[in-house]
C-alpha positions as CSV (number, residue, x, y, z in Angstrom):
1,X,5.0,-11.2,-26.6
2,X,4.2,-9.0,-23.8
3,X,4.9,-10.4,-19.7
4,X,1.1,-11.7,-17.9
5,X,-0.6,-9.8,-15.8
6,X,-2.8,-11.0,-12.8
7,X,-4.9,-8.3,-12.0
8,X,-5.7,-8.8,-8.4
9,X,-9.2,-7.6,-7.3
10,X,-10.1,-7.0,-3.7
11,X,-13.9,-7.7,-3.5
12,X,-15.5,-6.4,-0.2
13,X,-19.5,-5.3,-0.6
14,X,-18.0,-4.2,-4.3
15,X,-21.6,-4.1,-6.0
16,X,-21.4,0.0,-6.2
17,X,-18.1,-0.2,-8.5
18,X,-18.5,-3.3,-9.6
19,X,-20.1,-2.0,-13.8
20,X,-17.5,0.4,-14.0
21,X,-14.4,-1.4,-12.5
22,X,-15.5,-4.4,-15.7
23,X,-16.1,-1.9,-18.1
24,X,-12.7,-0.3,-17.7
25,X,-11.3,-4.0,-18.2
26,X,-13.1,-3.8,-21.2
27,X,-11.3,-1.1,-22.3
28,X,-7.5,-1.6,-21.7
29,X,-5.4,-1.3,-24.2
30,X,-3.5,-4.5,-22.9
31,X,-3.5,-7.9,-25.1
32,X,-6.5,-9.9,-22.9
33,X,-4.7,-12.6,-23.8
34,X,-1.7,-11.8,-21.4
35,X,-4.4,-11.1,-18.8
36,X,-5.5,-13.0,-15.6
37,X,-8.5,-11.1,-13.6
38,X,-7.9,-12.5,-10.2
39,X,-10.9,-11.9,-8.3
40,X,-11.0,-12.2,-4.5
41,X,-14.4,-11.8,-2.8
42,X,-13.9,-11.6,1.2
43,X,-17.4,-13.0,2.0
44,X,-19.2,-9.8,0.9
45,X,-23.0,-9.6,1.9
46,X,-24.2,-7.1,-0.8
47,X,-24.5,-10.2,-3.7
48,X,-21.1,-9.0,-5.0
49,X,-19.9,-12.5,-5.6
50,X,-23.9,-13.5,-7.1
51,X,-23.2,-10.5,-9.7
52,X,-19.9,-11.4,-10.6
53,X,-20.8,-14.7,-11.5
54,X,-24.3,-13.4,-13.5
55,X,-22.8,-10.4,-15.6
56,X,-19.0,-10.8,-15.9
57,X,-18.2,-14.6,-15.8
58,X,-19.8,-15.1,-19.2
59,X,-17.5,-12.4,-20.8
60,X,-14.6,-14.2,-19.0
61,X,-11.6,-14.3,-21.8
62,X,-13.9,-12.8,-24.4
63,X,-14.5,-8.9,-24.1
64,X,-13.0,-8.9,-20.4
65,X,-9.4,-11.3,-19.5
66,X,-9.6,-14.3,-18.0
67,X,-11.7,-13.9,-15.2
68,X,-11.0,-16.0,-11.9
69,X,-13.0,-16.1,-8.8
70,X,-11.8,-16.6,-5.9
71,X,-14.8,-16.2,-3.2
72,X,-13.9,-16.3,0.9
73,X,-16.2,-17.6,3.4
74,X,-14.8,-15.3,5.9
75,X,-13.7,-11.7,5.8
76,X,-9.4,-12.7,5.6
77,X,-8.5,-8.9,5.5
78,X,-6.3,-6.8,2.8
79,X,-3.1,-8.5,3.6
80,X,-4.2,-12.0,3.4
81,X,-6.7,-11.4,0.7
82,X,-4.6,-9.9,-1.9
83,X,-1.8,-12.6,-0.9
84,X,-4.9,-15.5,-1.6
85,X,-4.7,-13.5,-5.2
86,X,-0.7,-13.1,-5.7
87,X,-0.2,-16.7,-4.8
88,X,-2.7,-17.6,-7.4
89,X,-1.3,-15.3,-9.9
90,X,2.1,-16.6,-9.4
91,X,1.3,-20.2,-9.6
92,X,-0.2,-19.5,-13.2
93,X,2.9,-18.1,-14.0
94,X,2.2,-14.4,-14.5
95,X,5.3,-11.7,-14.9
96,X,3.6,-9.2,-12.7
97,X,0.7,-8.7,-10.6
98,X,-1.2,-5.2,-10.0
99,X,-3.2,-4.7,-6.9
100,X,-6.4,-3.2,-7.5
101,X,-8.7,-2.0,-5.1
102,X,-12.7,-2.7,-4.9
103,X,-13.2,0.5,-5.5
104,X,-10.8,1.9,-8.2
105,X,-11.2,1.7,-12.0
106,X,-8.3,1.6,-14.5
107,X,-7.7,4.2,-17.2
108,X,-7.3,2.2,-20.8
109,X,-3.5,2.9,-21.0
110,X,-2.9,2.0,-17.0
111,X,-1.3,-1.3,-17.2
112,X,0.4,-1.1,-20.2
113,X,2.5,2.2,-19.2
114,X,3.4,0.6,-15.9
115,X,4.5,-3.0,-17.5
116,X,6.4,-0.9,-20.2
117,X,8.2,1.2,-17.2
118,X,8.8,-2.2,-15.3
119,X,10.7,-3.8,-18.4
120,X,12.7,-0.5,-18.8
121,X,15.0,-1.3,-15.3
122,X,14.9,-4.9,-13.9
123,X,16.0,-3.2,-10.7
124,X,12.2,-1.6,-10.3
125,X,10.7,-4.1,-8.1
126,X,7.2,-1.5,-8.0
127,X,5.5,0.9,-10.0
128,X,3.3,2.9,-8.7
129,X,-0.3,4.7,-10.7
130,X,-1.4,7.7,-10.4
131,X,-4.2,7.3,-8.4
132,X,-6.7,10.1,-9.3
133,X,-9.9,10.3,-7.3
134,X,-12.9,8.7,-9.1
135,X,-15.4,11.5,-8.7
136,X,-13.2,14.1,-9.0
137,X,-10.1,12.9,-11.7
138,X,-8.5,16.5,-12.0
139,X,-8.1,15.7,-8.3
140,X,-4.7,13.5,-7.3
141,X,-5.5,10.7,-4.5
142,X,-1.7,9.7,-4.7
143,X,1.5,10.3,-6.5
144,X,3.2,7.7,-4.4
145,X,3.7,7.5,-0.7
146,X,5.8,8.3,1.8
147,X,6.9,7.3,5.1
148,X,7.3,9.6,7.9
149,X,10.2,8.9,10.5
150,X,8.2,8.6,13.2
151,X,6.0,5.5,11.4
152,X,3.4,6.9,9.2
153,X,2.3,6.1,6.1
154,X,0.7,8.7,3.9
155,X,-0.5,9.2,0.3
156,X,1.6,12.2,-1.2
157,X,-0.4,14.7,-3.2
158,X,-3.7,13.8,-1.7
159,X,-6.1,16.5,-2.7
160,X,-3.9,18.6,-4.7
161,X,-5.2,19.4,-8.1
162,X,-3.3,18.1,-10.9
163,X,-2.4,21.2,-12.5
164,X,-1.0,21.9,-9.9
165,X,2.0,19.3,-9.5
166,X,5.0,18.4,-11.6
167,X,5.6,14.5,-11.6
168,X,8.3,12.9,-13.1
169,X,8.3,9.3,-14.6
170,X,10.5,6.5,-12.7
171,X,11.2,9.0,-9.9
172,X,11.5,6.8,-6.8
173,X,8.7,6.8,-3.7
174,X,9.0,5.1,-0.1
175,X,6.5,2.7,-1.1
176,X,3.8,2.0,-3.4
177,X,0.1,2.2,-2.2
178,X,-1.9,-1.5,-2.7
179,X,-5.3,0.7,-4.4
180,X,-3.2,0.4,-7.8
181,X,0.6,-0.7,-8.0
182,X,2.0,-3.5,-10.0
183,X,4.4,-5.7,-8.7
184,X,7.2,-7.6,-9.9
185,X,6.5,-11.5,-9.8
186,X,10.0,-12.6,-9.4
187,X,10.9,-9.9,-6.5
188,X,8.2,-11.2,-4.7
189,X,9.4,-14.5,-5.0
190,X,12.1,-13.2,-3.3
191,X,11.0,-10.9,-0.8
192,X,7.4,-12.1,0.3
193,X,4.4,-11.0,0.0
194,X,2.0,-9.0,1.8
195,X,2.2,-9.5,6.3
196,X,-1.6,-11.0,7.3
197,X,-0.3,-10.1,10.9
198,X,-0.6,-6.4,10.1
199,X,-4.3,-7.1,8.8
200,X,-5.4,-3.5,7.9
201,X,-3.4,-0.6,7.4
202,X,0.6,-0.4,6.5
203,X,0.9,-3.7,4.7
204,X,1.5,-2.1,1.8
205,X,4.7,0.4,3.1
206,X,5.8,-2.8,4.6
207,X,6.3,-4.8,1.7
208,X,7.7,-1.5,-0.5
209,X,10.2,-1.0,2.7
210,X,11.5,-5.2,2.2
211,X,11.7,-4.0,-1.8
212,X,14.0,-1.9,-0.8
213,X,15.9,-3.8,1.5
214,X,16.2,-6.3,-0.9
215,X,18.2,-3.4,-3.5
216,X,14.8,-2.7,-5.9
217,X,13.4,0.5,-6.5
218,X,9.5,1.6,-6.0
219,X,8.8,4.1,-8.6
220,X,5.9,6.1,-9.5
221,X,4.5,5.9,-13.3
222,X,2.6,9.5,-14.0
223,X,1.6,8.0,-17.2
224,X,-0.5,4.7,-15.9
225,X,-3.6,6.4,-14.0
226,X,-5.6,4.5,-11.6
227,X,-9.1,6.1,-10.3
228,X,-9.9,5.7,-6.7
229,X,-13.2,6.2,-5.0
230,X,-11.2,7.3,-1.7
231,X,-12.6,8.7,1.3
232,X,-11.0,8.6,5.2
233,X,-13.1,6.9,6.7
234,X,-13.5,7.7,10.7
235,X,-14.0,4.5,12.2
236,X,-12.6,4.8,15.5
237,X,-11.4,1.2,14.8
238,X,-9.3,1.8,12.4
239,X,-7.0,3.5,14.8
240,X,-5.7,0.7,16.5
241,X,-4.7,-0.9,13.6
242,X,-2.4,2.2,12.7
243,X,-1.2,2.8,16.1
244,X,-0.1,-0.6,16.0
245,X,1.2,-1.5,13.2
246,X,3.1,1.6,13.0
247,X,5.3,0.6,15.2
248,X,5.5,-2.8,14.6
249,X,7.2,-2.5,11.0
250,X,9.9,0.4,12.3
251,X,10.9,-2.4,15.2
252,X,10.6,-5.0,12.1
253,X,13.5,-3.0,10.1
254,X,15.3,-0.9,11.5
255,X,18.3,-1.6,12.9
256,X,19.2,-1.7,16.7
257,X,21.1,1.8,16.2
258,X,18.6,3.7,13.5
259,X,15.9,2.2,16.6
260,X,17.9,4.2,19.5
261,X,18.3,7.4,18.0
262,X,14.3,7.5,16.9
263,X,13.5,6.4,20.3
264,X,13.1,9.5,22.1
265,X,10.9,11.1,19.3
266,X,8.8,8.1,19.5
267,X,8.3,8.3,22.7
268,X,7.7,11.7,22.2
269,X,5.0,11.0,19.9
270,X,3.2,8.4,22.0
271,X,2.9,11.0,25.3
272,X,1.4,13.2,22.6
273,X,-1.0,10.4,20.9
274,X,-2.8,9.5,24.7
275,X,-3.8,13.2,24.9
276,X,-5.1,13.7,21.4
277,X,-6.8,10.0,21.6
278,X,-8.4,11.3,25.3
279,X,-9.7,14.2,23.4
280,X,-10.6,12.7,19.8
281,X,-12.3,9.9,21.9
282,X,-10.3,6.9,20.6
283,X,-8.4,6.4,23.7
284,X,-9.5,2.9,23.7
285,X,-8.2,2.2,20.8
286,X,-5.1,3.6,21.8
287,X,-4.7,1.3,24.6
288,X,-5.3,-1.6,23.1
289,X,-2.5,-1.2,20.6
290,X,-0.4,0.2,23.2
291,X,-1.1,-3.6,25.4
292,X,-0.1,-5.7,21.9
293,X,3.6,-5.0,23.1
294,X,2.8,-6.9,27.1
295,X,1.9,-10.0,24.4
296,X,4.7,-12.7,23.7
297,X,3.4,-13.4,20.4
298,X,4.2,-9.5,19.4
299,X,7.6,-10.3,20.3
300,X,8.0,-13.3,18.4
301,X,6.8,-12.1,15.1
302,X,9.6,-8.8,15.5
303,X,12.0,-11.6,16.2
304,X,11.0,-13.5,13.3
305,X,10.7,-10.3,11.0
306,X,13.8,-9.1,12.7
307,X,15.6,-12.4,11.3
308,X,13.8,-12.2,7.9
309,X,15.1,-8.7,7.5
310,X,18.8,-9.6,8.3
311,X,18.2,-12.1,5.4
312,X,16.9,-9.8,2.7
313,X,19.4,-6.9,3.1
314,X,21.5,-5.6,0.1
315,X,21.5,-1.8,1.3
316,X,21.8,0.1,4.7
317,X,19.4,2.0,6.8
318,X,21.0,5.4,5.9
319,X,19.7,4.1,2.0
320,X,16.0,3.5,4.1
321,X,15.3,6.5,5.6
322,X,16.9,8.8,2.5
323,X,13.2,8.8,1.2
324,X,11.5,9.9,4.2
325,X,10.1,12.8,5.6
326,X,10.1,15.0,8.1
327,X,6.5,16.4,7.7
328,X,3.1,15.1,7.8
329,X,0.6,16.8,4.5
330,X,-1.9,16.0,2.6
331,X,-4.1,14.5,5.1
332,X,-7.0,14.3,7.4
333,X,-5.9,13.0,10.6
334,X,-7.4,13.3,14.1
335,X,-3.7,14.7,15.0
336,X,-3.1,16.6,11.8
337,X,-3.4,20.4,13.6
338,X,-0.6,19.3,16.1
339,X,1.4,17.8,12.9
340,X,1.0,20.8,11.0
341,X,1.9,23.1,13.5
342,X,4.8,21.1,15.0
343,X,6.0,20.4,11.0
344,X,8.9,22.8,10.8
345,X,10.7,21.4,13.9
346,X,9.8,18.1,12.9
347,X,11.7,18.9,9.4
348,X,14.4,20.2,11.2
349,X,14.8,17.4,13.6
350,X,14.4,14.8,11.1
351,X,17.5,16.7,9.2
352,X,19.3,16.0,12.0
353,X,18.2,13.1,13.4
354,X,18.9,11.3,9.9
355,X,22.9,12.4,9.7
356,X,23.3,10.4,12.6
357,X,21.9,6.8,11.1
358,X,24.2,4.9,9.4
C-alpha cells in the first residue's frame, strides 16, 4: 500500500483557481484512498470557503480525496497557516505532506513521482516539483531554490524556458519552495515545522536549512510538475518582511565564526540597501526592519532558535553553505541592476569567503 498524503492547501481569496486546482485532484494518478486534502482558508472575503463547501465538499472521498476544511477567522499568515494544515495532517497519521499553494494546480503524475522519489532514499527529507508557470507551462517558475550568502532566497530557473535547461532527478537544492514540495512526516517530527515568527517570506528556506542541519537532503524531482500562477508582486510591504527575515534566519544558523566572516559583506549590503530603498521609495520599510533588532523580543527568539539549532545539528556549516551562491538571477528585484552588475565579484568573493568557514 502506498504512504498518505495530506495535501495541504493555502486558501487566501482562492475563488480564481479554485475549478482548476479540484479538477487537477480529480485527475491524479494517486490512490484517493491514500489521500487527505487539507484545506486551510485564512478568512478569505471573495466566498472561497462558501464555494468550497457548495461544489467540492460533496465530491469529498468520491471523485476528489478526502477533503478537509479547515476555515480561519483571521488572516494567520503562510507560516502559521500551512503549520494549522501539517499538524492536522500529522495527527491523522499521513507519511508525507505536500504544500500546495492557492494558486498552483498539480500535473496528474505530480505526487506520485515525488512520493516514489521520497521512498527511494530515507535520507531525503524534501522533494521538490517543478514548478512551471500556469499560463505559460513551457515556462520554468522553479527548479528548486537557492540561498544566496548574503540571505536571499530565490527561485532558480525562474523564467527560463524549459527547453532550455538540463535537470537531473534527486540532485540536491538549498531548500524547497512551499508553492509545491512534499515533506517528509517523520523529519518534521523531528525538525519542526514552519517559523509563524517569520510570517511572510523565507519560511520555507528556513525549514529546508533545519533539514539540513538535521543530515536530510532537499532534492528536486524534474518528473513531479507543479503549475504556479506566479507573479512578483510590488507591494512595498512585502519588503520589510524580506529585509527582516533575511537576516533573522542567517543569525538563527549560522555559527558565531561562519557569522564573523559574512559580517563585513553584510554590512556591506545594508549601506547599499538604504540607498536603493531611498531611491525605490521603500525606505520605510527598510527602517522598520532595520528597528526589529533595538527589540528584546528579536533577541530572544535568535537565542531560542540559536539553542534549537545547537540541538538539531548532524553536519557543519562548511556542509550549509556548499549549496549556496555567490550570484543573484532569475529575478525581478528592486536591487537586481546593482546585483547583476556587482555578480562577478560577488562570485569571486563568495569563492573565497566560503574556504574560510568551517
Amino acid at each position: 500500500m502506498k504512504p498518505i498524503v495530506g495535501i495541504i492547501y493555502m486558501s487566501y481569496n482562492s475563488v480564481p483557481y479554485l475549478d482548476e486546482v479540484f479538477f487537477s485532484l480529480e485527475q491524479l494518478h494517486y490512490p484517493k484512498e491514500q489521500l487527505k486534502m487539507i484545506i486551510v482558508d485564512n478568512a478569505s472575503s471573495d466566498g472561497s470557503v462558501e464555494q468550497i463547501r457548495a461544489k467540492y465538499l460533496p465530491k469529498s472521498g468520491a471523485t476528489l480525496p478526502q477533503i478537509i476544511l479547515l476555515p480561519q477567522d483571521h488572516n494567520t499568515g503562510f507560516a502559521k497557516g500551512n503549520n494549522i494544515g501539517i499538524q492536522r495532517a500529522l495527527l491523522d497519521g499521513c507519511d508525507y505532506v505536500y504544500l500546495l499553494n492557492n494558486d498552483a494546480k498539480l500535473h496528474p503524475d505530480a505526487i506520485e513521482e515525488a512520493v516514489e522519489m521520497a521512498e527511494k532514499d530515507q535520507t531525503i527529507g524534501a522533494v521538490q516539483s517543478l514548478l512551471l508557470l500556469w499560463q505559460r507551462p513551457e515556462i520554468i517558475n522553479s527548479s528548486g531554490c537557492m540561498q544566496h550568502f548574503l540571505g536571499l532566497g530565490y527561485a532558480r530557473h525562474n523564467g527560463v524556458p524549459l527547453d532550455q535547461v538540463s535537470l537531473t532527478p534527486g540532485e540536491e537544492i538549498a531548500y524547497g519552495s512551499g508553492a509545491g514540495v512534499l515533506l517528509r512526516a517523520k523529519v518534521l517530527q523531528q525538525v519542526g515545522v514552519l517559523d509563524p515568527f517569520l510570517f511572510l517570506y523565507h519560511e520555507d528556506l528556513e525549514l529546508g536549512w533545519r533539514i539540513r542541519l538535521a543530515g536530510y537532503r532537499n532534492v528536486l524531482c524534474p518528473s513531479s510538475i507543479t503549475y504556479h500562477q506566479y507573479e512578483f508582486r510590488r507591494s512595498i510591504k512585502k519588503y520589510f518582511w524580506m529585509e527582516r527575515n533575511r537576516g533573522l534566519v542567517l543569525l538563527s544558523h549560522c555559527r558565531p565564526w561562519t557569522l564573523v566572516v559574512l559580517f563585513p559583506w553584510l554590512m556591506g549590503l545594508e549601506i547599499a540597501l538604504f540607498v536603493l530603498a531611498i531611491k525605490g521609495g521603500w525606505i520605510k520599510e527598510k527602517v522598520l526592519a532595520s528597528l526589529t533588532w533595538f527589540s528584546p523580543a528579536t533577541w530572544k527568539y535568535v537565542a531560542k532558535k540559536r539553542r534549537e539549532s545547537v540541538i538539531l545539528r548532524k553536519v557543519s556549516d562548511r556542509e550549509i553553505v556548499r549549496l549556496w551562491t555567490g550570484v543573484i538571477a532569475y529575478q525581478e528585484l528592486p536591487f537586481s541592476k546593482m546585483v547583476q552588475t556587482g555578480n562577478q565579484f560577488l562570485f569571486f568573493l563568495w569563492g573565497v569567503l566560503k574556504l574560510f568557514i568551517r
